[in-house]
N, C-alpha and C positions, 0 to 999 in steps of 0.2 A: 599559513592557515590561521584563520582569525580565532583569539580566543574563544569560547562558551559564555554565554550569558551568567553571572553569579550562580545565582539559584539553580544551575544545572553542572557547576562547575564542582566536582566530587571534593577536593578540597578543603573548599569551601563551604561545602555540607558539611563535613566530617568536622570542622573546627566550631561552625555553628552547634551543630549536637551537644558538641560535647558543653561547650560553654553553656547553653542551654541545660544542660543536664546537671553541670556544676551550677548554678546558681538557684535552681530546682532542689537541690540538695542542702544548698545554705539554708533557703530560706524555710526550707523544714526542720533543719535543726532550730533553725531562731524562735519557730512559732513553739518547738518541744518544749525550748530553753523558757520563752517569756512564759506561756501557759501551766508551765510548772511555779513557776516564778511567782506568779498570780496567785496558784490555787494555795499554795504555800502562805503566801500573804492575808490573803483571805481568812486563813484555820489560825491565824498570830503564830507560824511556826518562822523560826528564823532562818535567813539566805545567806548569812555571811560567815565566813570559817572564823568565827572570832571566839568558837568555846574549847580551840586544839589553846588557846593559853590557857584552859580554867583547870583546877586540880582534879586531877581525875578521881581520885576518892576508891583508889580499887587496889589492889596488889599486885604483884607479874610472878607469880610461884618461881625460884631459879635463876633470878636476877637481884639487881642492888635498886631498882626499883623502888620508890618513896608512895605514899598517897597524895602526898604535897605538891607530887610534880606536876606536871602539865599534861593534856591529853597527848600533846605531840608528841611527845617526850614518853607515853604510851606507847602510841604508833610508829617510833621508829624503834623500840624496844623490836618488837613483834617484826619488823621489817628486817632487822636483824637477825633474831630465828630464822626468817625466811631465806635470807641468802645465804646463811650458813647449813640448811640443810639441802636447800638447791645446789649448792655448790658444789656439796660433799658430795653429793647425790651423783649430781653429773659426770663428777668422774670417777664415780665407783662404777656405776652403771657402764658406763661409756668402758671402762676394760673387762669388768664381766662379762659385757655382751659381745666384745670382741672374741675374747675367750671361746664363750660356749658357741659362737657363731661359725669357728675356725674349727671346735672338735664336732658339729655337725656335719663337716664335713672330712670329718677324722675317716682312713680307711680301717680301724681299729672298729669292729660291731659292738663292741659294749662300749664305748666313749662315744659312739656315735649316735647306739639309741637315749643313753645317759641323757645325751643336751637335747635330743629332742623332747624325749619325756620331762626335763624342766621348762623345755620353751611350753611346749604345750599346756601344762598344766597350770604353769601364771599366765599366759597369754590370755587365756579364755577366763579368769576368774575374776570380778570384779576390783577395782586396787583396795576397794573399801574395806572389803572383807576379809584380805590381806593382809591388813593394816590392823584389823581387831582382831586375828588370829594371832599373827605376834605379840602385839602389845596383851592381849589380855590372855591367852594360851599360851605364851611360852617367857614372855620378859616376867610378865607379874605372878609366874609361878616360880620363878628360878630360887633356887636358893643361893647363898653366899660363898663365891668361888673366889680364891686366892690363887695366879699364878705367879710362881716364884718371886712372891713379896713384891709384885710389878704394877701386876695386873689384878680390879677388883670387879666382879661382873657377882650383881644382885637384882633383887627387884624395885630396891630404892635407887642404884645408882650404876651405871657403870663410868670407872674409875682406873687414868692410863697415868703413866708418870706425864709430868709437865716437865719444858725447861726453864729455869732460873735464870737471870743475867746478872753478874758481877759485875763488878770495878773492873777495867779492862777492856770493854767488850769494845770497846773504838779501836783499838789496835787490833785486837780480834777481827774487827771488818774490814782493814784495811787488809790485812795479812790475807783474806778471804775473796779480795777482791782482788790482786796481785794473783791469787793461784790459779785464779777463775781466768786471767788475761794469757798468764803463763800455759794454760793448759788448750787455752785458744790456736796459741801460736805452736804447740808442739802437732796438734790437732791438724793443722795448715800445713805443718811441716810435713808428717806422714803420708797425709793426703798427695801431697805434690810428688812423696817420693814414689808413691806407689803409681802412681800416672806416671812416674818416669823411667822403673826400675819393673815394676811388675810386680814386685815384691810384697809379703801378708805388707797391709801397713800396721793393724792393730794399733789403731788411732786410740779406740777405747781405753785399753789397756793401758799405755803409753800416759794419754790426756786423764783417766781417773787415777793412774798411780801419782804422777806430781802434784794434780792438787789434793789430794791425798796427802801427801808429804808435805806440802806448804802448810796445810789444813794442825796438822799433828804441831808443826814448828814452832806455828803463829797462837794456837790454843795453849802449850807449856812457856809460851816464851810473853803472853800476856796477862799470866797469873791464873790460868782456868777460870776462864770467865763466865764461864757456862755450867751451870749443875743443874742436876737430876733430882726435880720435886717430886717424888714416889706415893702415891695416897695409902693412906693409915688408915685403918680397919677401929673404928669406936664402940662404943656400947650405942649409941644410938647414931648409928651413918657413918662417913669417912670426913677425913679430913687430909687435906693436900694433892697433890698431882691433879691433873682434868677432868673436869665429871661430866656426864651426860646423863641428863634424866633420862627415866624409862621410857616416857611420852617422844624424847626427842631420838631414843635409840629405836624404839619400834617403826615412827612414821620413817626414818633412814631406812633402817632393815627393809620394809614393805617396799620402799617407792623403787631404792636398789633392785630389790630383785623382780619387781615387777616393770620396770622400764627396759632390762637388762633381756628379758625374756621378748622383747621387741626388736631391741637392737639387734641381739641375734640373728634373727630372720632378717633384717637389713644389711647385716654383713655379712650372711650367707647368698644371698641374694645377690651382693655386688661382687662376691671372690665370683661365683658362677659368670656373671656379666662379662669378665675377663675375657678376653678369646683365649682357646685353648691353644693357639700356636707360640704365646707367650709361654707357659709351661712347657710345650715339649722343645724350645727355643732352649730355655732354662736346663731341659734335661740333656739336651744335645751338648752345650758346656761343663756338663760335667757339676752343675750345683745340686748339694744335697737338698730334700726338700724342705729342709726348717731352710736355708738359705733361697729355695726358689720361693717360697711363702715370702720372704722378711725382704729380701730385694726385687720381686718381680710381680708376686703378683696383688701382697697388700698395698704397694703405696699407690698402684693403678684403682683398688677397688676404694680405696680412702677418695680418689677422685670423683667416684657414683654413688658414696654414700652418706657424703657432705650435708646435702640437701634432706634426705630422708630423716638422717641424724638429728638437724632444726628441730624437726615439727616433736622429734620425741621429747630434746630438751624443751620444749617449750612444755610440753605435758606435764614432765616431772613437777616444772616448776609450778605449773597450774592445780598438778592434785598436791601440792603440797598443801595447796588451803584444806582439804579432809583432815591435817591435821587436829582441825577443830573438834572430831568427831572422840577423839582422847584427849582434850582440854590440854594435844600443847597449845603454849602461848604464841604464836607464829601470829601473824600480821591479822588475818580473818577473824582468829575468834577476840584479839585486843579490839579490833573494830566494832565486834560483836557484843564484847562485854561495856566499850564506851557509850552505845547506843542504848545497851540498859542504864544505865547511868545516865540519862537523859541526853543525851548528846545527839542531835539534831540528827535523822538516818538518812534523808537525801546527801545532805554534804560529805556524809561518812560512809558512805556508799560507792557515791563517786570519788571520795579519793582512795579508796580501797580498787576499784576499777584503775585506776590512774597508777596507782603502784605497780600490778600487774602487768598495766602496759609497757609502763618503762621498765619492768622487768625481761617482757618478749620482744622489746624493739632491740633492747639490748643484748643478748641471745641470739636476736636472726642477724643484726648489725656484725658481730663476733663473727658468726658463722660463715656470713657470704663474704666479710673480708677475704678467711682460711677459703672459699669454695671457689675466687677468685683468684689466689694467691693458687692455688691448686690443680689450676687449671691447664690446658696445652696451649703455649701462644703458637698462632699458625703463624708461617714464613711469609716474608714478604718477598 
């Protein structure tokens, strides 16, 4: 059979399109890029990132921050915020929502209307408004709580013990890292015996009580390397242990629980997805149901809910910039405040877009690694 002429040959359509399509695409970016370029040129406003060296001239409330510093040196302040509250955020979120997602479908009727009455009520409420009901209705109304000399929760601060590091602490890791090997191998060992014997292996048990004991040996036998910075209660503020402003404990509180109120339903949604022959499978063995939940039927729904998971973290980490909306300093409003400080706003715009991005590439990159790793390889 003789081949198809080119231009009728499917192909060869399909590879033309697309190239056509790509180079369609270039050349609209190019004409955005040069026409912006232009009109920029035109107004004498500047094109080159050459004002992230000038001093920024501002303050960063809650940091060691200078006005001498550089704007970059602003911006990765603020970028810092940012991935410390996305981080936190993600995995609060991330076991709340499993939580409330697993007692929706509690057969308990009051644990079960509980989680739906909180999915519902943050799911539908904007995170904005969220985010100013904590922070300005319940953080900046608190007054000054003390638990057991530990813990300090006000409206200027909240305030957890810190650890210290002493003289020692290399032997310390080393000793930490021997228990961690140690605890591997006892791990391996139960495991095999239990595949061989039948027998509980209680690997956990086993593997957290040694390094457990190594843990205690290597800590009294490297001089206590490690101490307990407790925060002190002042006449004006605290001093010692880890602090979090109110700005950064509210956007936490708000994004937690309003992300968590999502995943829920994502996790409710993927235990349902399960075939139910895997549970009565489960039941016919004789496992209780915290053991058919925790061996049968989470780690299949962790496989359907990989992907849905993505798009929430990438949320989180997106409304973090409302931040702004309670002057913390998180990446958007440092941007925000450089720009009033004359700082060029196309270039600080776009690398503010460009932070984000490398913040979502990296998030779905994370994700589809675990959603691949997660997956069933078929037989060959």
């Amino acid at each position: 059979m003789s081949r198809p002429a080119p231009w009728r040959d499917v192909r060869v359509l399909r590879i033309a399109f697309q190239a056509a399509f790509l180079v369609a695409v270039v050349a609209f970016v190019l004409w955005i890029v040069d026409n912006t370029v232009g009109n920029l040129e035109r107004r004498g406003i500047r094109t080159s990132f050459d004002f992230l060296d000038q001093p920024a001239g501002f303050r960063i409330p809650g940091s060691d921050f200078r006005t001498s510093q550089s704007i970059g040196d602003a911006i990765l302040v603020g970028v810092e915020t940012t991935m410390k509250v996305s981080a936190i955020g993600i995995v609060l979120a991330f076991l709340l929502g499993v939580f409330v997602g697993v007692a929706r479908l509690s057969p308990n009727w009051l644990v079960r209307r509980a989680a739906a009455l909180y999915v519902e009520s943050l799911r539908n409420v904007p995170v904005l408004a969220i985010i100013f009901f904590w922070y300005l209705a319940v953080i900046l109304r608190l007054p000054t709580v003390e638990v057991a000399g530990l813990f300090v929760f006000s409206n200027r601060a909240f305030a957890v013990p810190d650890l210290t590091l002493e003289d020692g602490i290399e032997l310390f890791g080393i000793a930490a890292l021997v228990g961690l090997v140690a605890a591997a191998v006892v791990w391996r060992w139960r495991t095999r015996r239990f595949d061989a014997t039948g027998e509980p292996h209680h690997r956990v048990l086993w593997g957290a009580g040694l390094l457990a004991a190594v843990l205690t040996v290597g800590f009294f036998a490297a001089g206590r390397p490690i101490g307990l910075d407790t925060p002190e209660r002042l006449r004006f503020g605290f001093a010692g242990g880890l602090r979090m402003s109110p700005e950064f404990a509210g956007l936490l509180i708000a994004l937690v629980l309003y992300t968590a109120s999502h995943i829920a339903e994502v996790v409710r949604g993927s235990i349902l997805a399960v075939q139910k022959g895997q549970g009565e499978a489960a039941d016919a063995l004789g496992l209780s149901p915290f053991q058919r939940l925790r061996f049968v039927v989470l780690p299949q729904a962790f496989r359907i809910m990989i992907p849905p998971l993505a798009n929430h973290f990438l949320n989180l980490v997106k409304n973090s910039s409302l931040g702004v909306a309670i002057a913390l300093p998180e990446v958007t409003r440092v941007v925000r405040i450089a720009i009033s400080q004359r700082a060029p706003a196309p270039q600080s715009i776009v690398m503010l877009m460009g932070i984000y991005l490398v913040f979502s590439l990296s998030i779905a990159l994370v994700t589809n690694l675990v959603n691949r790793r997660l997956q069933l390889k078929g037989r060959t």
